[in-house]
C-alpha positions in Angstrom: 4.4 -28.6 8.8 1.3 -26.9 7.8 3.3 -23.3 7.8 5.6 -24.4 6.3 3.9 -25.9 3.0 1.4 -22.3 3.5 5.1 -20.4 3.1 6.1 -22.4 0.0 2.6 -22.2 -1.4 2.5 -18.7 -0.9 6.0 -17.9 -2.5 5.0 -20.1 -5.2 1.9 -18.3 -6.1 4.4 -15.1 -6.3 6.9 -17.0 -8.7 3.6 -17.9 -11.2 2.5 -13.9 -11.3 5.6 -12.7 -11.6 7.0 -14.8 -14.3 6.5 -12.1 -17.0 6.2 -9.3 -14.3 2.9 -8.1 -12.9 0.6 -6.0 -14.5 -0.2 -2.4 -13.7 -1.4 0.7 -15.0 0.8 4.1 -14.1 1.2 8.0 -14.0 4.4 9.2 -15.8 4.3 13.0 -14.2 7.2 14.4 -16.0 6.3 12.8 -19.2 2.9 13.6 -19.1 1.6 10.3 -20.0 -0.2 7.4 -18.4 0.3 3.7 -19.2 -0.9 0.4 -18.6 1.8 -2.6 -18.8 0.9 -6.1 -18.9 3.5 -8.8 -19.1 6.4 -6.7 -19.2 5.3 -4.4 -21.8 3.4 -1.5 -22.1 0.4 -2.1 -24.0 -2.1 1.3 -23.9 -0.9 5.2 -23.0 -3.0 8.7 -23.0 -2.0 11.6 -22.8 -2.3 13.4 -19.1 -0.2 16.1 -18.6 0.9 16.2 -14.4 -0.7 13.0 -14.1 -0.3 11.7 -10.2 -3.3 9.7 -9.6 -4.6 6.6 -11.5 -7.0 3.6 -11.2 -8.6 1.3 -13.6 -12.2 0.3 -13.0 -14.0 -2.8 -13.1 -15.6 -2.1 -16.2 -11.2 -1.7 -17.6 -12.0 1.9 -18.2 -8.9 4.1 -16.5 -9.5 7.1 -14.4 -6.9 9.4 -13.9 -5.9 13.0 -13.3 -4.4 15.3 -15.7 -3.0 18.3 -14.7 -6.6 20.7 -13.9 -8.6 17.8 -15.6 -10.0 14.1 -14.2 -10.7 11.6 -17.2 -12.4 8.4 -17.6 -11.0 6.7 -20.6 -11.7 3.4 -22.5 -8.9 1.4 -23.3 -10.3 2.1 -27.3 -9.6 5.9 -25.6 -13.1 7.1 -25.7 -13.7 9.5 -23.2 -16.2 8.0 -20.6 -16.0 11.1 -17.4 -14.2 14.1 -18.0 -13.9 17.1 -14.9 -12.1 20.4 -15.6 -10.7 22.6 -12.6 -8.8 25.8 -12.3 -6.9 24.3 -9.8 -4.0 21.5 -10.2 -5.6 18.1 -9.5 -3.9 15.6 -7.7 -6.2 13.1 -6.6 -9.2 11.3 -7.9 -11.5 8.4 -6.7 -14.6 6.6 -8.1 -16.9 6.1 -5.6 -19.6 3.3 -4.9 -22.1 5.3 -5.3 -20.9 6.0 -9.5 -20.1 9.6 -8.3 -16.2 11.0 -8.3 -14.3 11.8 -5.6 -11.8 14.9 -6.5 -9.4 16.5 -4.6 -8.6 20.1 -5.8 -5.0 21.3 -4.5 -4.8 25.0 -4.9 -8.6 25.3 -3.9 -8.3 23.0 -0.9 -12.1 21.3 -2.1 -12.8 17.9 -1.9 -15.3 17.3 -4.2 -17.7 14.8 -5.3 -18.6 14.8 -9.3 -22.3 12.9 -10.4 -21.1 11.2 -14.0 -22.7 13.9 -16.1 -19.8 16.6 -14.0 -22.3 18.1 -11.6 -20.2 19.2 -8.1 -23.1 17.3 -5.8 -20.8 18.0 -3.0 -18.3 20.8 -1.8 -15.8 20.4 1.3 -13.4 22.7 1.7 -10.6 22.1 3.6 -8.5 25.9 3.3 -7.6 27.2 7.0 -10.0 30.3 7.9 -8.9 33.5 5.8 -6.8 31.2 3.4 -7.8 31.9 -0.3 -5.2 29.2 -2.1 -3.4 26.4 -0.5 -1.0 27.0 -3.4 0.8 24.3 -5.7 1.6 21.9 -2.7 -1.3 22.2 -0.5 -2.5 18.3 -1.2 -1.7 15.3 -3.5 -3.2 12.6 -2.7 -6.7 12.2 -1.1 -9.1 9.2 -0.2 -12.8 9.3 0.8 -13.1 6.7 3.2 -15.9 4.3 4.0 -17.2 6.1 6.6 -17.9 9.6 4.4 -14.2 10.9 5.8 -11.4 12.7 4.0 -7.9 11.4 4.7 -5.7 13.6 2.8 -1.3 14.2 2.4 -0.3 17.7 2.9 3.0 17.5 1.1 3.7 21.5 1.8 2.4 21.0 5.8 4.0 18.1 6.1 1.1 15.9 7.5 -1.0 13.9 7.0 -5.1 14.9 8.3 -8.5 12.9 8.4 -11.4 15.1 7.9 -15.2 14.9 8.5 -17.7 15.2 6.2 -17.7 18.8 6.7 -14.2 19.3 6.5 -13.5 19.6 10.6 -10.1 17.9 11.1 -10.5 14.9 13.5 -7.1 13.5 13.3 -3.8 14.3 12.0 -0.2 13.3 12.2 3.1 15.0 11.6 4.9 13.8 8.5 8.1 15.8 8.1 9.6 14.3 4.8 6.3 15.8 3.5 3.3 13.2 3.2 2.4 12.2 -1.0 0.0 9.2 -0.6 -2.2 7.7 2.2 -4.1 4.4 2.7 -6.3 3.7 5.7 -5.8 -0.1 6.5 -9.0 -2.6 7.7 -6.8 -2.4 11.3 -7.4 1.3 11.5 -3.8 2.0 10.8 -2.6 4.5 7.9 0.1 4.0 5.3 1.9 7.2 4.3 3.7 7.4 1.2 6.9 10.3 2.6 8.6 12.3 0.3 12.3 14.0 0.7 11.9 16.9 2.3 14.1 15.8 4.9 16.0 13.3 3.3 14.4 10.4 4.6 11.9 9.1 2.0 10.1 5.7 2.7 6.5 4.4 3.4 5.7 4.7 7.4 2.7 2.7 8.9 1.1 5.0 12.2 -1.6 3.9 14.8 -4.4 6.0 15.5 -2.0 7.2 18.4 0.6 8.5 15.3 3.0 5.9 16.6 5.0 4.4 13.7 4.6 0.4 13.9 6.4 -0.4 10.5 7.9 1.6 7.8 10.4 0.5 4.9 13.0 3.4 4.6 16.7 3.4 2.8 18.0 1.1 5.7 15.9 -1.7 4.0 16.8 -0.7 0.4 20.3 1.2 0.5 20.3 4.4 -1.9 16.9 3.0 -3.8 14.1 5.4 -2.8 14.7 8.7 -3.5 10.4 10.2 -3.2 8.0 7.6 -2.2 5.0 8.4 -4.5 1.8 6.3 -5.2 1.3 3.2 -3.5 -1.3 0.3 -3.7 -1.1 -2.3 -1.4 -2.8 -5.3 -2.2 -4.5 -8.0 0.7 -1.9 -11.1 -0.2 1.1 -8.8 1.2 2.3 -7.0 -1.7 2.8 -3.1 -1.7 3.3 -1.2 -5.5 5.4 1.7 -4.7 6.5 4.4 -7.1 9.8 6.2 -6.7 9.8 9.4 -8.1 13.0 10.7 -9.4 12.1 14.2 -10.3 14.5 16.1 -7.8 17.3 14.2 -8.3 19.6 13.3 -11.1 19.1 9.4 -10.9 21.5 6.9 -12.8 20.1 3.8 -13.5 16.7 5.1 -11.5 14.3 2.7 -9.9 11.2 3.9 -10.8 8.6 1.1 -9.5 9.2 -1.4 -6.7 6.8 -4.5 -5.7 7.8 -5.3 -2.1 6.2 -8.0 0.3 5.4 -5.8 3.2 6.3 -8.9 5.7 9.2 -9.5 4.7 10.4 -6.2 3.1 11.4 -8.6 0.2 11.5 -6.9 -3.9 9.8 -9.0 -5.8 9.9 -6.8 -8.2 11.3 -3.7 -10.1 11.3 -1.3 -12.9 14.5 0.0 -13.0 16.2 2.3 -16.1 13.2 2.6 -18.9 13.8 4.4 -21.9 9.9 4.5 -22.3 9.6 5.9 -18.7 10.6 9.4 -16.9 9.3 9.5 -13.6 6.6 7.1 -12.4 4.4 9.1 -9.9 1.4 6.5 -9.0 0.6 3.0 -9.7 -2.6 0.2 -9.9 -1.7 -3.3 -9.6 -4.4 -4.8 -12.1 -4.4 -8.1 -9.5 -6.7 -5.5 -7.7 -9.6 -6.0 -10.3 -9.4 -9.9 -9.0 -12.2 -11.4 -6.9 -10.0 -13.1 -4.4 -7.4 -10.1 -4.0 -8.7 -7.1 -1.3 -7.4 -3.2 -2.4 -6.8 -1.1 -0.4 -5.1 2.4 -2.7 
């Protein structure tokens, strides 16, 4: 009895966010835009050119990459934190300590940026004798808590955790080409798998690369086409982007919110006029006390 009044609470508390969809902030890559939507609409936009990583801060401010550039930006669109590369930057992280974390593709660095965009640490991450990792060396990137790099090698289709000095310390085959990771409290690792061999989904390993969940086209016939960003939240829910860039979608699903138990949609952004291709995601629910984040 006590389950079952948990199970109706919890899909209850699902029915009250969603009732005039959730609220999220997004990269449009092809568009070069990113947005924030709240209640169904989109409410605020800035220009970022290649944009495929976003987050909005506690303080509501959005950081985001844009193309060779990172930017903090107010939702009045002053410019809080702005980084400038000559590489393509696909990844960006603010850190506890008020520094940024950057990842720089074509360089293979993993930087950290102090908020007045001094480099107060350089990693790189290039094999020996390498001098560019090239356009598809990395997308996304995450410092973890324990001063590690996880990282998604979309062109070496894997996915590899790195030590503070770059050494590689573990690393998993990802064949459909890795775009997003997530280290999980449980140790696991969410990977985000594109289409480079036609099987795009979101794969959960162990720390023994053994796949223990993964939500692929056999749970959501002909939907996913390139799993992008993701940001899974600690009530269930995983934001997923499906990016439609190779493909000539009709009627494209760009965003989907699933409930990783269950593999249920609770929610989608299909066919948008105002959208292109959405590339990475923030659920605003993150910025919540009682709701864990894990992105």
């Amino acid at each position: 009895m006590k389950r079952f009044y948990l199970s109706v609470l919890f899909l209850c508390s699902f029915g009250s966010l969603f009732a005039g969809g959730p609220s999220f902030a997004f990269c449009d890559y092809s568009q070069g835009k990113v947005f924030i939507q709240e209640n169904g609409e989109i409410v605020w936009e800035h220009k970022a050119p290649d944009s495929n990583d976003i987050w909005v801060l506690p303080n509501k401010n959005i950081l985001f990459t844009a193309g060779k550039e990172v930017l903090e930006v107010s939702r009045k669109n002053d410019t809080i934190f702005h980084y400038t590369s000559e590489s393509n930057i696909f990844a960006c992280q603010r850190l506890k300590n008020g520094n940024t974390f950057i990842g720089e593709c074509d360089n293979g660095r993993l930087l950290e940026v102090s908020p007045d965009g001094s480099i107060v640490k350089d990693v790189s991450i290039l094999p020996f004798g390498v001098k560019t990792g090239g356009h598809a060396f990395m997308r996304n990137a995450r410092c973890l808590d324990n001063g590690h790099y996880l990282v998604a090698h979309y062109g070496g289709k894997s996915v590899v955790e790195y030590d503070e000095n770059g050494k590689a310390v573990w690393n998993i085959p990802v064949p459909g080409g890795a775009h997003s990771v997530i280290r999980l409290p449980s140790g696991n690792t969410l990977v985000a798998v594109t289409d480079k061999d036609n099987n795009p989904g979101v794969f959960e390993y162990d720390m023994a690369g053994n796949i223990v969940w993964s939500l692929t086209n056999k749970d959501l016939p002909g939907t996913l086409k390139f799993a992008g960003g993701m940001h899974y939240l600690s009530d269930g829910r995983l934001f997923l982007t499906n990016w439609v860039g190779h493909v000539d979608a009709k009627n494209p699903v760009h965003l989907l919110v699933i409930d990783k138990l269950s593999k249920k949609v609770l929610y989608k952004v299909s066919d948008r006029n105002e959208i292109k291709t959405m590339s990475s995601v923030f659920a605003l629910d993150a910025l919540k006390k009682r709701v864990r984040s894990y992105h």
